[in-house]
Every structure is written in C-alpha cells, then in structure tokens.
N, C-alpha and C positions, 0 to 999 in steps of 0.2 A: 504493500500500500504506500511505502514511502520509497522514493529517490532523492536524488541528488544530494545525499548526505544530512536532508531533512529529516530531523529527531521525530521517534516518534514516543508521544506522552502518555503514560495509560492511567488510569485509575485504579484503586486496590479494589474499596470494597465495593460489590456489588457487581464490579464489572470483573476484573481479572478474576477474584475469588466468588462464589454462590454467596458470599456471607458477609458479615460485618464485623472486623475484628471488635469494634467496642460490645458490640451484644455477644460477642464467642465469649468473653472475657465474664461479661456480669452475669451471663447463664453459668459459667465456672464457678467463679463466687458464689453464686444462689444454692450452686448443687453442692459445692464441694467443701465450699469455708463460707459459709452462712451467717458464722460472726464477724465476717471483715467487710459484712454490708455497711455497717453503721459509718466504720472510716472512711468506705468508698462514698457517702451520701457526705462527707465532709469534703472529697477530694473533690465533689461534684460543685459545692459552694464556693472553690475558689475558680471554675469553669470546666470548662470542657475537655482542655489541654491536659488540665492537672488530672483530672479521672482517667482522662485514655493514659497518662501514664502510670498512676495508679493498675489499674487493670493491667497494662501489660508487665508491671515489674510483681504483683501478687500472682498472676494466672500462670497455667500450666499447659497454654493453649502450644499443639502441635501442630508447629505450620505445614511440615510436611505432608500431613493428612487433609487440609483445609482441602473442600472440592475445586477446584476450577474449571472456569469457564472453556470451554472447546474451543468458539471461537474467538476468544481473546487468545490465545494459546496461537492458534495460527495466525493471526497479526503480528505477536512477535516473532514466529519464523519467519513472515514474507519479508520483517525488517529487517533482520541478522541477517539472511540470502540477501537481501539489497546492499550490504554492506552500511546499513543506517542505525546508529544507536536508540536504544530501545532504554527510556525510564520512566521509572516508579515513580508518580508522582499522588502521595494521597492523605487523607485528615488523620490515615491510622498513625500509631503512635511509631516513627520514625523506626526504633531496634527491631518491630515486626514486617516495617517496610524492608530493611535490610533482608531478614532471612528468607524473603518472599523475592526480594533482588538474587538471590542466591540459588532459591530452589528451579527458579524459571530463565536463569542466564541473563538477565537485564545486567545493562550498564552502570547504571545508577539509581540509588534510592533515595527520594524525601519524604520525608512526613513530618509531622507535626509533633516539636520539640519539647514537653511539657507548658510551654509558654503561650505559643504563637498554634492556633486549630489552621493549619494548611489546607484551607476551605476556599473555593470559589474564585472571589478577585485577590485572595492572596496568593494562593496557589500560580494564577496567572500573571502576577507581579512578578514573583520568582523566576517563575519560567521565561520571562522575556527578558530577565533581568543576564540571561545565559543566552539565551537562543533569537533569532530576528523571527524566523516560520519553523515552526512544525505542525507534526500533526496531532490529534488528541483525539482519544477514545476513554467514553466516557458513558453513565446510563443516569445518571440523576439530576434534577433541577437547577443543582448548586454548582451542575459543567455546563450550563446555559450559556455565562460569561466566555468560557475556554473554549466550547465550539465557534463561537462567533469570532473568536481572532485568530484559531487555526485554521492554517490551510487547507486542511481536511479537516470536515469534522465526522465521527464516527462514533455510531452509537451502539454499545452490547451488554445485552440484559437489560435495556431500557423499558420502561412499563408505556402503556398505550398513552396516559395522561402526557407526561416528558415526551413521549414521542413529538404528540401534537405541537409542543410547545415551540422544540427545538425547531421541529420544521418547518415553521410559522419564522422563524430567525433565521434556519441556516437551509433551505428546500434541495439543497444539493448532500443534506448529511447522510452518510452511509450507515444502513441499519442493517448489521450480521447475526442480531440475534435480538429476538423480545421476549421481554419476562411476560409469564404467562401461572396462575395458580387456580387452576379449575379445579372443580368441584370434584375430580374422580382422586386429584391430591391428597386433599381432606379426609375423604374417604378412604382413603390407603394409610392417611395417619391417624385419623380416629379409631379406627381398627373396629367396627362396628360387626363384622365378625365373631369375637371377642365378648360381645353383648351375649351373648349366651350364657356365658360362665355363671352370668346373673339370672339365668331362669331357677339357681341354688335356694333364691328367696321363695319359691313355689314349694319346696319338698318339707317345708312344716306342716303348710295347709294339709298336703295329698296323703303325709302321712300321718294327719292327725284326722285323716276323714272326715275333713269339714264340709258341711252342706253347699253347691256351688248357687253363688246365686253374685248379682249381678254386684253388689257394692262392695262381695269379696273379691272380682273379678279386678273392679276401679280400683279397689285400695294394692292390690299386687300388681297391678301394671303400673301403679303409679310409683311403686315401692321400687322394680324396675329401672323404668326413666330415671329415678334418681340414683338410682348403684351406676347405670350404663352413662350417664351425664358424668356422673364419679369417675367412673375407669376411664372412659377417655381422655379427664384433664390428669388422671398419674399415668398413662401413656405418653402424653405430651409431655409432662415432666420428667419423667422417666428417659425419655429418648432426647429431652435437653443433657439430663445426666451421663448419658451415656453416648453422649456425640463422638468422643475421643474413641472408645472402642468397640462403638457401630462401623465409626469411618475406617478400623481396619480389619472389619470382617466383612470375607468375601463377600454374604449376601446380606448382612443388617446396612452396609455402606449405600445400600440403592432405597432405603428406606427417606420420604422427603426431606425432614428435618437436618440428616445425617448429609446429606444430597445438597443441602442451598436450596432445593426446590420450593420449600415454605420456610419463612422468617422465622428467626429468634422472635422478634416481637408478638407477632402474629399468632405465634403458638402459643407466648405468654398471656395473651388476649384469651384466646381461645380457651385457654385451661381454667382463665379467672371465673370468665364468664361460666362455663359449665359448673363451676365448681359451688357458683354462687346460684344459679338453678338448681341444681340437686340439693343445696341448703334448702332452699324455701320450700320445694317440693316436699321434702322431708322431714319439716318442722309443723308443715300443714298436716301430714300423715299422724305423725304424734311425735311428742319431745324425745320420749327413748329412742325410736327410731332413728330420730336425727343422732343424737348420741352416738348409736351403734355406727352409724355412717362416719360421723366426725372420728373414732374410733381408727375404723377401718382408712380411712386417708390419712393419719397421725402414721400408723403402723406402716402404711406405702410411703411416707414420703421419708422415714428412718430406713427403710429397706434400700431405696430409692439413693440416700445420703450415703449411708455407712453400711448396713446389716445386709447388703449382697456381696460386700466385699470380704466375708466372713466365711468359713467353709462351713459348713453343720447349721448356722444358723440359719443361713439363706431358706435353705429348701424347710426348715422346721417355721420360719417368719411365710414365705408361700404356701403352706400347709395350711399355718392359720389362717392365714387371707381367704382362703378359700370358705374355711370353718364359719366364719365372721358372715360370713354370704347368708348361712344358713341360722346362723343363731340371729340377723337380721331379718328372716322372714320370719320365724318364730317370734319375735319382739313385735313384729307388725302384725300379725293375724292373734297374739295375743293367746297362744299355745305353749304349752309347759316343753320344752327339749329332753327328749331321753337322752340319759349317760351312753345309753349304748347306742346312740345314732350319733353326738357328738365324737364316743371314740373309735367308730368305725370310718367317719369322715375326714379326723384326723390322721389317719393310718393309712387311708385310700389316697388324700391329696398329696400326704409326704410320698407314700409311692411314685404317683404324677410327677413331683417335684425331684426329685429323684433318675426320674428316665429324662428330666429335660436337662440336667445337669450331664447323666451318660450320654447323651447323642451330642452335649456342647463338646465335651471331653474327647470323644471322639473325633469328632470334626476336627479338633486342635491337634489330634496327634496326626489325622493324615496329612494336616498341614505342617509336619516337621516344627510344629508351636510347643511350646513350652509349657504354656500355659494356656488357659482361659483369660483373654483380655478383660479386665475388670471384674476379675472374679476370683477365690481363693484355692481353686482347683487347680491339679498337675495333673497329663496324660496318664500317672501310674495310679491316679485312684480312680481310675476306670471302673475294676474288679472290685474294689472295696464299692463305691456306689450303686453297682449294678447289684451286687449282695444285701446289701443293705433295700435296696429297692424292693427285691423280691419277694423279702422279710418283710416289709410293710406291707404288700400287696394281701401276705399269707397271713399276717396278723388283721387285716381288713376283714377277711373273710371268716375269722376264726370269730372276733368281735358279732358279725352275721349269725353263725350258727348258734351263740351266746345268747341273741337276740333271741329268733324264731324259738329260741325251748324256753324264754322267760313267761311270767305269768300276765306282763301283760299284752302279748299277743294275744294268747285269750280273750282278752277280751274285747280285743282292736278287728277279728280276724275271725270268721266262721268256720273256715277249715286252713286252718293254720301250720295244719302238718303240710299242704302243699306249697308253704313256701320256702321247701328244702329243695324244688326243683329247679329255684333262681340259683343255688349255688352253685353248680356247675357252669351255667350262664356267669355268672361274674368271674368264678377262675376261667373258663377260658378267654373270655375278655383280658383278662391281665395278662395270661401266658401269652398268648398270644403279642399283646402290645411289649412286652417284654423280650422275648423272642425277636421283634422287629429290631430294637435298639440292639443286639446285643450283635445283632447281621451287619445293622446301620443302615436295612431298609428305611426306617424313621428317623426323618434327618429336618426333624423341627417341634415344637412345641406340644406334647403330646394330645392337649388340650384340642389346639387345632387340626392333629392328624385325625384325634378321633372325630370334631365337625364335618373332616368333607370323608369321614371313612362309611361307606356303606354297609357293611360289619357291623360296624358299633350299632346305625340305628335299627338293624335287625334285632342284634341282641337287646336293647332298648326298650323295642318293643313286645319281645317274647317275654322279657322279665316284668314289664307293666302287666302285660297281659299274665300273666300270673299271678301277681298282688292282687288284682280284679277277681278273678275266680277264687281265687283264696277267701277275699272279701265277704 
C-alpha cells in the first residue's frame, strides 16, 4: 500500500490487535487482583495516561497471544516488501506498544508515556513532527484527524458508524476490513446451550410429585430465566478470566471474547445487565431464592478468581454448583430435599467434573503440554482422575440403590420395587461416558457431549419412563 519510502502509521488497539490493551489490563485486575481496583480508580483520577500505565506495569497481559487482525497483518507485509517502514503509533501505554513492535516486525513504537494519552491531534503532531506524508491505518473516530492529512487513509476493523464519518472526510479511504458483532456472536458466547444445566431446578418438583398446574409451571420457568440470565453473565466472566488460556488452546482460542470478536466492555455490559435481571426476577420469586442465587454466583465468581486454579477443589467447587441448581429449585417450589438425593447428586456431578478435567488432561498430553493452562493439573494425573471418576460415578449409584430400599419410597412410589430397573440404565450411562474419555472419543465438556448425545436422551427417557410406572 505504500511506496516511495512513504511510512506507513498503524494503530494498536482495535485495529492491528481485536482488543484494547487498556480493557485486557482492567479485565486482568477485575479477575485476577481484584484488590488493586481501588488504586487503579486512583490512577484513573490523575487521567488516562496514569491508568494505562498503571494497568500495564500491575497486569500480566501476554502480548504474544493478543489476536490480530489479518488484514492489518498484510498491510505490514505489502510495506516491508515495498521497502517502507512500518510504525506503531497508538494511546496504549508505550512498553506494550514496544513488544507489539517486536512480535509483528515494525520499525518503530509510540505510545503514550504515562503523561501525554497519544490520542488523535497529538498522535498527528508527533507524526508530522518526523515525517512530511505517510500513510495511516486506523478504525476509530479519534483517527478522523490522521486520515485527513494522510496520504492514504485506510480503515481496518472500523464499525459502520466511523465508517460513514470518515468517508464523509476522506471518500477515497480504503476499507480492508469492518467490525461487524451479530447476533449469532452473542449467541456463541452466551452459551445458551448451556441453559439446560438449569432444567436441575425442575427435579425437586418431579420428585416430590407435585401436582402440575399452571402457577407451578410460571414460578419454574421463571426460577429458570433467572439461573440461565445467571450462567450466562459467569460465562462472560469466566471467559474475561480466562482470556490468557482460552487464547492458547487450540479450540477455546476461537471462542468470541478470546477472538477480539466481542469487547471487553461489551461483555462487561452484558454480564451486569443479566446479572441484574436475574436479581429482580428472583427477588420477585421469593427472598430465599434470590439468596440461593446470590449464593450460587458468590461461589462462581471464587471459582472463576482462584478455586479452578486448585486441583481437588475445582471439580468438588463444580460438583457443588451443580448441587446448588437443585437445592435452588427445592427453595423455590418450597419442598423438603432428601439427604439421599443431595448425596447422590453430589457424587454424580463430581463424576461429570471429573471426566471434564480427564478429557482437559488428555488433550494437554497429546499436545506435548505440560500442563492444563490455568489449571492445577499434570498429564500424569490422568489415571488418578479417571479412578477417582469412576468411584464417584459407582458411589452415585450405590447412594440410588440406598435410596429405592428406604422407607420413604414407600410412600412417594406405588410399586417401588421397579425402580431397581433405572439402575442398570444409569451404570451404563456412566460406563459408557467413561469409556469415551478414557479412548478420548469425548473430547469436551461432558455436560455438553451428553446434550447433542442421542444415547443419553434414550436412556432419559427409558428411566423417566420408569419412575412413571413405578409411580
């Protein structure tokens, strides 16, 4: 795009990188050291300058791994083949411009000194203060000024609003790439898939044979909406948390948030927002409820922080989250919890928890990995988890059998001795899923292999369909 020894100028965030180094940095802080917000909202009082350096000298942000843009990436190769120097010029804090100069072969880095935010018409003082023409590549309002007195102007990753604006200024600006964040984004990172987990608040009613009628219907779907409004803002938090080692696994890396495809902010909107719907919903439900919820997102956002980077505790902190599902739907329909449904569902989730941890483990050793990124596991405790797995699964079912011969089946239950025929139905469900990990046919989240498994809802339903004629 350039000749005749004409520079060309690019911009960091937003356009060379999907992201923003000042939001990679305070999503760090939020996940990671949660107490060095208060300083950061001090660093923020003496401007902009001071926080972006703040943020870059507290964070643990890998530039390496930051996504970039494709085609900013070939703008600097058609400049380096032209023999045209190729610099960084951007508001990030200067030492991340450097190693971003580094990873991508550019000539030169600026940015913005702790003092002086290298924004706009300063950014363009600078640069003319070096150069007579070059060219600038750029995607946001604030390079409005920079297109207009470069020779070229060129726009990547620009949004449709800037598009208009620029080309109303400069009709000749060249546009390689437009940010775009459709609603199938969303969708891929709300995980509403996912939403299932929470049909868990329905199995107090079904098993405390509650009569269906329509205001138990409204009160569990609404009990519902607000778990599934839940889960999706500790997804989006979750995957703020885990940007650093989403972005270096093969396939959590093509996840949006991990990708630049959707904002740091954007996600941070999104998770408030749902977070504060599923309040209300579930303070209108009833106080304990909300409780049990406030509960259950306390417990996500410690797991989320610290308790996945723990070995034994993760999958026992997952185990409970699950539990929490369910002694949430018993709070809401206002039903007493059996001991032995609590400690069969304990046993059964840490199982789940357990093969998601084997198949992570797995996957790291055929990658020559050392480890689980972000996680406290080693290739060699494959065999200790998969054991330990199997033990859960086998104490789930033992808790079952404990069940069906107590006294109050009797009285939940007209022929109670046939619901000795689900147990074969639940062990081969686990051998089976067990079996898969141990092959590595199962190579994701056991949760969701069992949603699109057509197996599971056979057996699903052969075992419904037996608590019914039992009934």
């Amino acid at each position: 795009m350039t000749k005749d020894g004409v520079p060309l100028i690019m911009d960091v965030d937003g356009t060379l990188i999907r992201s923003d180094l000042l939001w990679e940095g305070f999503a760090w802080i939020l996940t990671r050291r949660p107490r060095r917000l208060l300083p950061a909202l001090l660093a923020l009082s003496r401007g902009r300058p001071s926080l972006k350096a703040f943020l870059a000298r507290e964070s643990a942000i890998d530039i390496d791994d930051l996504p970039l843009e494709p085609a900013a990436l070939e703008l600097i190769d058609d400049a380096r083949a032209a023999g045209a120097k190729v610099i960084l010029a951007s508001a990030a804090h200067e030492s991340q411009v450097e190693d971003l100069k580094d990873r991508v072969g550019a000539d030169l880095a600026w940015g913005s000194d702790g003092v002086t935010n290298l924004k706009g018409s300063r950014k363009l003082s600078l640069i003319q203060q070096h150069f007579d023409e070059f060219d600038y590549v750029g995607n946001s309002l604030a390079d409005l000024p920079l297109w207009k007195a470069a020779r070229r102007a060129i726009a990547v990753n620009a949004g449709p609003f800037t598009l208009r604006k620029a080309t109303s200024l400069r009709p000749d600006i060249i546009v390689r790439h437009i940010r775009t964040s459709t609603w199938r984004l969303w969708i891929r990172q709300l995980r509403p898939h996912h939403w299932a987990k929470n049909a868990l608040l329905f199995v107090p009613a079904l098993a405390a044979h509650l009569s269906p009628s329509v205001e138990l219907a409204v009160q569990l779907l609404a009990g519902f909406a607000a778990f599934s409004a839940t889960a999706s803002a500790v997804y989006l938090f979750n995957d703020l948390a885990d940007l650093a080692s989403d972005r270096a696994h093969p396939r959590k890396r093509h996840r949006p948030l991990a990708a630049g495809k959707i904002s740091i902010p954007a996600a941070l909107v999104a998770g408030l927002l749902s977070v504060v719907a599923a309040a209300v919903v579930a303070w209108q439900l009833s106080p304990r409820f909300a409780g049990v919820l406030a509960a259950y997102l306390v417990i996500t956002y410690a797991y989320s922080l610290s308790l996945k980077q723990h070995l034994a505790i993760d999958v026992i902190t997952l185990a409970t989250l699950y539990t929490v599902r369910i002694v949430a739907g018993a709070v809401l329909v206002e039903v007493p919890l059996s001991r032995w449904f609590l400690a069969f569902s304990i046993f059964l989730f840490l199982a789940l928890a357990l093969a998601k941890r084997a198949v992570e483990l797995r996957g790291a050793a055929a990658r020559n990995a050392t480890k689980i990124a972000g996680r406290g596991y080693r290739p060699e405790d494959l065999r200790t988890l998969s054991a330990m797995g199997v033990a859960a699964a086998a104490a789930s079912a033992l808790v079952y059998c404990l069940y069906i011969t107590g006294d109050d089946v009797t009285r939940l239950y007209a022929n109670p001795d046939l619901l000795w025929i689900g147990l074969p139905l639940f062990l081969y469900w686990n051998l089976r899923l067990w079996l898969f990990a141990d092959r590595g046919t199962l190579q994701e989240d056991p949760v969701a292999f069992a949603l699109k498994d057509p197996i599971t809802y056979v057996v699903a339903a052969l075992f419904l369909a037996v608590v019914w004629i039992a009934t």
